[in-house]
C-alpha positions as CSV (number, residue, x, y, z in Angstrom):
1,X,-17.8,-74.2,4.6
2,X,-15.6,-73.2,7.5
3,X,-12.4,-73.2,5.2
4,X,-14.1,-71.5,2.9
5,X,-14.8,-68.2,5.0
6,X,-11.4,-68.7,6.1
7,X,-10.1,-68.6,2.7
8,X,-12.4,-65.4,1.7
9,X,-11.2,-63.5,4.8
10,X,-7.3,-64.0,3.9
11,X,-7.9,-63.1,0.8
12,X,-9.6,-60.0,1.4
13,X,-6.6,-59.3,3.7
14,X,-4.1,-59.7,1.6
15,X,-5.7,-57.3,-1.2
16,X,-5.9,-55.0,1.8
17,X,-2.5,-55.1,2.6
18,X,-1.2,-55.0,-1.2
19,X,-3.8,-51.6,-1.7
20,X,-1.6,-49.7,0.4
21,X,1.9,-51.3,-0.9
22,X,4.6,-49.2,-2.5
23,X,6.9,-49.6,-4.8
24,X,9.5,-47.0,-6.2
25,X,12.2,-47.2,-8.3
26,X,14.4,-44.9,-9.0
27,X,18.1,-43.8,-11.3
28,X,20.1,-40.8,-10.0
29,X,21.4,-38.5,-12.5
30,X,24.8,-37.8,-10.5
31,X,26.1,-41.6,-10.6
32,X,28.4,-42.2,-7.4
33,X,27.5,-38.7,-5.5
34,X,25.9,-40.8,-2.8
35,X,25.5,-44.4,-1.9
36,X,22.7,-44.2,0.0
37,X,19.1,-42.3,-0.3
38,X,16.3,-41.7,2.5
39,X,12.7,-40.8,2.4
40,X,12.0,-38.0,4.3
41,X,8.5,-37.0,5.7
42,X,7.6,-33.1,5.7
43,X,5.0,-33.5,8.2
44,X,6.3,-36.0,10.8
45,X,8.9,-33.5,12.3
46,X,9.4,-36.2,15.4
47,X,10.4,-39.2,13.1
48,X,10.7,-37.9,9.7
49,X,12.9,-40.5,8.5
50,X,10.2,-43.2,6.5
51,X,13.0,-45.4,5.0
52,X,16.3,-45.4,3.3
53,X,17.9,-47.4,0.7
54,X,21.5,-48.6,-0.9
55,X,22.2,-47.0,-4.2
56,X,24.0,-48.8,-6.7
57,X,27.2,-47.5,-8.9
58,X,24.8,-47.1,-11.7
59,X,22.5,-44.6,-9.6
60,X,20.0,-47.1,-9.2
61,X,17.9,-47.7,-6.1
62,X,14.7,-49.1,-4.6
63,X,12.4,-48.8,-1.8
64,X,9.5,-51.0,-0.6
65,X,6.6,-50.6,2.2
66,X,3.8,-49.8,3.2
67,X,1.9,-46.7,3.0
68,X,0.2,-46.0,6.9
69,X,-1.3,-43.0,5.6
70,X,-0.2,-40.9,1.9
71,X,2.2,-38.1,2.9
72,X,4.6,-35.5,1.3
73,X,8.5,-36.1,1.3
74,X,11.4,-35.5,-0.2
75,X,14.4,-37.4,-1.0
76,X,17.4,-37.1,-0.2
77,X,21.1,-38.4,-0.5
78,X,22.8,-39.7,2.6
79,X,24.1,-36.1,3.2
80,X,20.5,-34.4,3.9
81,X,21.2,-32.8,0.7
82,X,16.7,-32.9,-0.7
83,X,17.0,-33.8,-4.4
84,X,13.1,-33.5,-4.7
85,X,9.4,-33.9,-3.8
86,X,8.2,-37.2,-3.7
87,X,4.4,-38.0,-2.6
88,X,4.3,-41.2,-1.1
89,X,1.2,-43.6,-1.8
90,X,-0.2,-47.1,-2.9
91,X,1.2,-47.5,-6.2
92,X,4.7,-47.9,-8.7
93,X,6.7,-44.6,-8.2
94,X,8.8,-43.9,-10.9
95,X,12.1,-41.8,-10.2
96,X,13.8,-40.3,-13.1
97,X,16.7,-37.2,-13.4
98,X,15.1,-34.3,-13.4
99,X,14.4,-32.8,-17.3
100,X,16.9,-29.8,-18.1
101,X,15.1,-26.3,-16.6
102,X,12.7,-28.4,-14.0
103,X,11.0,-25.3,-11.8
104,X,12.1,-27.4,-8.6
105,X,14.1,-30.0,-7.7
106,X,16.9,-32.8,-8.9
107,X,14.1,-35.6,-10.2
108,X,11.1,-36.3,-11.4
109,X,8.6,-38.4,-9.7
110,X,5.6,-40.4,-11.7
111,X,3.6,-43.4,-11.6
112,X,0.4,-42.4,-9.0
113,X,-2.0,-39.7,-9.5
114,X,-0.5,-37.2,-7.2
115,X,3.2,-37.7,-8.6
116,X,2.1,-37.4,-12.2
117,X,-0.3,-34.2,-11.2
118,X,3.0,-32.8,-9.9
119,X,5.2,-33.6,-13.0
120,X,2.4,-31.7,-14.8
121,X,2.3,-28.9,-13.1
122,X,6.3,-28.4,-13.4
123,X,6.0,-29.0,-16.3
124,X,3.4,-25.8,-17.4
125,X,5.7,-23.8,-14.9
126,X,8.7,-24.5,-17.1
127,X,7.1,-22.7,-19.9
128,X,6.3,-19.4,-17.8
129,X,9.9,-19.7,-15.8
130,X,11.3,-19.7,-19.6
131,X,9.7,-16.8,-20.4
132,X,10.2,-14.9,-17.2
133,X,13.4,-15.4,-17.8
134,X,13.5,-13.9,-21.5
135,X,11.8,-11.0,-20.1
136,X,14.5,-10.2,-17.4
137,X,17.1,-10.9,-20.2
138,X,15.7,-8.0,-22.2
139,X,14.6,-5.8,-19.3
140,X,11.0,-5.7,-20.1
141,X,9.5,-5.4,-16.8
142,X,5.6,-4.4,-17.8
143,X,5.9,-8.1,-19.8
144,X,7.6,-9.8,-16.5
145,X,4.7,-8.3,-14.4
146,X,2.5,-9.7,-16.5
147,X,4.2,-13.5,-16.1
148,X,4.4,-13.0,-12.6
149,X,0.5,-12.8,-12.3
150,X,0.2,-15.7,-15.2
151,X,2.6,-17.5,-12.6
152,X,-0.6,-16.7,-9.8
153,X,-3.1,-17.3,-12.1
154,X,-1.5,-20.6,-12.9
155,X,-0.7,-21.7,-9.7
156,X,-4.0,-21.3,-8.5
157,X,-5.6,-23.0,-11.5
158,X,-3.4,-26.2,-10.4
159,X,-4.3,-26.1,-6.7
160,X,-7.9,-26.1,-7.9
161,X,-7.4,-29.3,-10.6
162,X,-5.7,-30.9,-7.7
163,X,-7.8,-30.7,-4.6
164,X,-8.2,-34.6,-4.5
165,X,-4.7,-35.3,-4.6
166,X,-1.2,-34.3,-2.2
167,X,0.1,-32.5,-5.0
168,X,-3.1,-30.1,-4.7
169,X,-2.1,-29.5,-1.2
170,X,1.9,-29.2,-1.5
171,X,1.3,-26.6,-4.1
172,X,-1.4,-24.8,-1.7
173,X,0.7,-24.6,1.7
174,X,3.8,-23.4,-0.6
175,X,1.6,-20.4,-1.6
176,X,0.1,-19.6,1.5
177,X,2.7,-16.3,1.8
178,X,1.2,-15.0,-1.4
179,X,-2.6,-15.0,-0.4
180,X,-4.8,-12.9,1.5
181,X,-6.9,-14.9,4.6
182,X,-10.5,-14.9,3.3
183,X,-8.9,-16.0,-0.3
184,X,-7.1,-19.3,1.6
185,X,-9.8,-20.2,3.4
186,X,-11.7,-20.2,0.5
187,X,-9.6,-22.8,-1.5
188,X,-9.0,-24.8,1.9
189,X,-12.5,-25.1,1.5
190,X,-12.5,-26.8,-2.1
191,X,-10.0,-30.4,-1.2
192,X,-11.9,-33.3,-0.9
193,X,-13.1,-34.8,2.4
194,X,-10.0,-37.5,2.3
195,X,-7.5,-34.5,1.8
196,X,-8.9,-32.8,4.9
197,X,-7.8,-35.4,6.6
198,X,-4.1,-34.7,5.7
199,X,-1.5,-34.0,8.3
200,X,-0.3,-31.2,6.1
201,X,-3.7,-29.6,5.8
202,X,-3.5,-29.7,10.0
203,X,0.1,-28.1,9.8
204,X,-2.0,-25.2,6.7
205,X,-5.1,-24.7,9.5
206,X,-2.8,-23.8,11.8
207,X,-0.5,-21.3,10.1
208,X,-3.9,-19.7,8.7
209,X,-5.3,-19.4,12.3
210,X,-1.9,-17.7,13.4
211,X,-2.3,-15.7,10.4
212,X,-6.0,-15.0,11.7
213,X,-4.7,-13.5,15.0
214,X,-1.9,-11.4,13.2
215,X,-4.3,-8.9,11.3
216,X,-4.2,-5.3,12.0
217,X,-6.5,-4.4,14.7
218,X,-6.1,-8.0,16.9
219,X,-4.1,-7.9,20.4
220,X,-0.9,-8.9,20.0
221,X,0.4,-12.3,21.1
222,X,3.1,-12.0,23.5
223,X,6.4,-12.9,23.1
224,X,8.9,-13.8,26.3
225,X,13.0,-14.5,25.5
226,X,16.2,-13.5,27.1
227,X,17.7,-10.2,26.1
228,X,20.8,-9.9,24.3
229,X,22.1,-7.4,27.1
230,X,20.9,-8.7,30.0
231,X,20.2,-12.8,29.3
232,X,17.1,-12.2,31.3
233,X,13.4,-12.7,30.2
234,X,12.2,-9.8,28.5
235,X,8.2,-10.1,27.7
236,X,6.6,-7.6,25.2
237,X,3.9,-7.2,27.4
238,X,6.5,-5.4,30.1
239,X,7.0,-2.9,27.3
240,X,3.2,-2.4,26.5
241,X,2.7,-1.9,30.1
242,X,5.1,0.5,30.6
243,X,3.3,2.8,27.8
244,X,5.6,1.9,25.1
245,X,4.8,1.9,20.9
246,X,6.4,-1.2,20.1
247,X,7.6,-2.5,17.1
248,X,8.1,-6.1,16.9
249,X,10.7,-6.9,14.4
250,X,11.7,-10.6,13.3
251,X,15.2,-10.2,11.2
252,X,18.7,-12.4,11.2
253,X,22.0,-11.0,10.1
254,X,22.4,-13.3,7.3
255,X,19.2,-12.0,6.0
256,X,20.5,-9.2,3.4
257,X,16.9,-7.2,3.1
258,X,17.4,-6.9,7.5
259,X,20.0,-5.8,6.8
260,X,19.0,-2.6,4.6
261,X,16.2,-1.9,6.9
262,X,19.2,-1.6,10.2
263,X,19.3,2.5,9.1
264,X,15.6,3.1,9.2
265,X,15.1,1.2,12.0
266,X,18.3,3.3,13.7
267,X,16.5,7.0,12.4
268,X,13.1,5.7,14.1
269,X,14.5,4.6,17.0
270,X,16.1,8.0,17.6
271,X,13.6,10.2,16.7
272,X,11.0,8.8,18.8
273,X,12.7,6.9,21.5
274,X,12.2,9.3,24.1
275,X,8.4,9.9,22.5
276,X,7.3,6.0,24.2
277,X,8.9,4.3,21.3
278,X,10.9,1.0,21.3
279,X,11.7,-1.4,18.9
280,X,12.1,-5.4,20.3
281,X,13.7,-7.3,17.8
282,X,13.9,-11.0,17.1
283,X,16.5,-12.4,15.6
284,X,16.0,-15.5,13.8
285,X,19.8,-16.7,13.8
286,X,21.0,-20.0,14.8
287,X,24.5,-18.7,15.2
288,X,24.2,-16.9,18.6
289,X,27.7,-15.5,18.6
290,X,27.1,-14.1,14.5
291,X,23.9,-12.2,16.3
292,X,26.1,-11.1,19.2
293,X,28.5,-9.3,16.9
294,X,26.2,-8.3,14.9
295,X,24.7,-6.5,17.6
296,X,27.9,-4.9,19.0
297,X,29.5,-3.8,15.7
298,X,26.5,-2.2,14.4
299,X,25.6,-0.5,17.9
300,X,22.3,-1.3,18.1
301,X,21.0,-0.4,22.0
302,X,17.0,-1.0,21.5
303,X,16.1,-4.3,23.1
304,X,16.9,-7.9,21.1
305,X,16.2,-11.2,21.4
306,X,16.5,-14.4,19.8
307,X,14.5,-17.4,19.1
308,X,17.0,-20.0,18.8
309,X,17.6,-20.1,23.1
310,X,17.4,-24.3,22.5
311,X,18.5,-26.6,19.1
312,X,15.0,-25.6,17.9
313,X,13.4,-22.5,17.7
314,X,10.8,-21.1,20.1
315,X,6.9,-21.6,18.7
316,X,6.7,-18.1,18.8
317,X,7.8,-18.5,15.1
318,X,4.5,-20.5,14.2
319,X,2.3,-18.4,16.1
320,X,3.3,-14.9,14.2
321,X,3.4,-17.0,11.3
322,X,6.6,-16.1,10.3
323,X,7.4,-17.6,6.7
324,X,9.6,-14.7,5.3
325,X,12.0,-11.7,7.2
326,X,12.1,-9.0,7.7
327,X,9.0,-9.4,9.2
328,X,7.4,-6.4,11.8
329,X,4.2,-5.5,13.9
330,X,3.9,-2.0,15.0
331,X,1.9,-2.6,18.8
332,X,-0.2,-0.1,20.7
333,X,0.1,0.5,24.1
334,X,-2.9,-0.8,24.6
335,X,-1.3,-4.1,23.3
336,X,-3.5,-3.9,19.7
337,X,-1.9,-4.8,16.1
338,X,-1.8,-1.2,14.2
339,X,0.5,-1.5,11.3
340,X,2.3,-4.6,9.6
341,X,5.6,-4.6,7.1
342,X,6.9,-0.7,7.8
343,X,9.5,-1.0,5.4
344,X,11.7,2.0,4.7
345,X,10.4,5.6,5.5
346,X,7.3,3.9,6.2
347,X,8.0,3.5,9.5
348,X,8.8,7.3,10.4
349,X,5.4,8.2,8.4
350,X,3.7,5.5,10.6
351,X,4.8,6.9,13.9
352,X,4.6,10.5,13.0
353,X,1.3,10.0,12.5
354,X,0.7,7.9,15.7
355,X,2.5,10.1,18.3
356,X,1.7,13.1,18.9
């Protein structure tokens, strides 16, 4: 009787440990461009490496674990060079080359529920994409407008058909820019208890409470890095309590649409400088001495800053919720969010109307 429950426990271990098994197999479509591949984890910044694996001559290869908990990567060659998404879970993953005019990505993953969801839902994007593209090609913008919102209306469609399943998610954090707060919320809301559970929808809560404390009429969140001028600390807040407007800009010099903005910004600056305005600009670039230049050529005196003072950059990224530049907050003095996303004469019409 003994051996019995003995036996019965094993067993039940063993089809434990096989539930949560994967297996994927996979054929490059480049054959020799890489000899290795690696799975890499989007929301396990600290070790995102899962596992790597030899790839033939034929552009074969093969991985094979276990899955601790399902999660969202993408492959990639030895390089770092992401030829796709792949969602990792329990099951027989299926890689395959990409099919000519693929929305995203090198490959196609299938084989589990949230790989084959996503295959499906590139592949209805494929149709639109196609005839976004014929509409551009013939310069019919009222028809491209009208694909744009079918892409929307699409989108969300598929987020809502997949709130049991990683794809569901992946497709919902990569429209968070597009949506208003109340509206993500809302479709948070809908993913199953499991999927709540996900690291990626920790990594969505948080950009939507940043996002939360970013809205027009909240206080502003203070920001503290070395000047450009001086390479002292410079804190927002030392404007504010000076009695300074300030607008908070986020912008690189690689960032072409920054770029464009550099002669409203200068006109602004000017006009109301001596009026208790100031600008306090953040510059996104990696490349301190590009940023430097930058800087010098284009004579730009009003106060700059940039978030890349280690290898990372500084959370202050995360907690403005910066997913696109240029990015700007126009600030009170009395430290409150008034305006978002001056672009162009906007801003003059903004401040004209705010200082008297």
């Amino acid at each position: 009787m003994k051996k019995s429950i003995l036996f019965v426990l094993a067993a039940a271990a063993l089809c434990s440990c096989n539930g949560n098994r994967y297996t994927i197999k996979g054929e490059l479509a480049q054959k020799g461009t890489t000899d290795t591949v690696r799975l890499m984890s989007l929301t396990q910044t600290d070790a995102p490496e899962i596992a790597s694996a030899p790839v033939d001559l034929e552009g074969n290869f093969t991985f094979k674990g276990e899955v601790t908990q399902p999660d969202i990567t993408v492959l990639t060659d030895k390089r770092g060079q992401g030829l796709g998404i792949l969602f990792l879970e329990p099951g027989q993953i299926e890689v395959t080359p990409a099919p000519l005019g693929q929305a995203q990505g090198l490959i196609q993953t299938s084989g589990t529920p949230s790989n084959d969801a996503f295959a499906s839902i590139q592949e209805k994007m494929m149709v639109l994409q196609g005839q976004l593209f014929s509409s551009a090609q013939t310069e019919d913008m009222e028809k491209a407008d009208s694909i744009e919102q079918a892409f929307k209306n699409l989108i969300l469609t598929c987020i809502e058909e997949n709130r049991d399943n990683q794809a569901g998610i992946y497709l919902f954090e990569s429209t968070l820019p597009g949506l208003e707060l109340d509206e993500a919320r809302e479709i948070q809301s809908h993913f199953t208890p499991e999927l709540q559970q996900h690291p990626m929808m920790a990594s969505i809560s948080q950009t939507l409470d940043a996002i939360e404390n970013i809205q027009i009429g909240k206080p502003f969140t203070d920001i503290t890095l070395r000047a450009a001028t001086t390479d002292e600390p410079l804190a927002v807040s030392s404007l504010i309590e000076s009695g300074k407007w300030v607008l908070i800009d986020f912008w690189a010099t690689w960032c072409g649409p920054c770029r464009a903005e550099m002669p409203y910004l200068k006109a602004a600056y000017e006009k109301f400088a001596d009026k208790g305005f100031t600008i306090y600009g953040v510059s996104l670039d990696s490349n301190q001495s590009d940023w430097l230049s930058f800087l010098e050529k284009e004579q730009i005196t009003w106060p700059n800053v940039n978030v890349y003072e280690n290898d990372e950059p500084d959370p202050i990224v995360e907690k403005y919720a910066i997913r696109s530049i240029p990015t700007n907050f126009l600030i009170s003095p009395e430290g409150v969010i008034v305006a978002r996303d001056l672009r162009g004469e906007e801003l003059e019409v903004k401040l004209t109307e705010l200082i008297k």
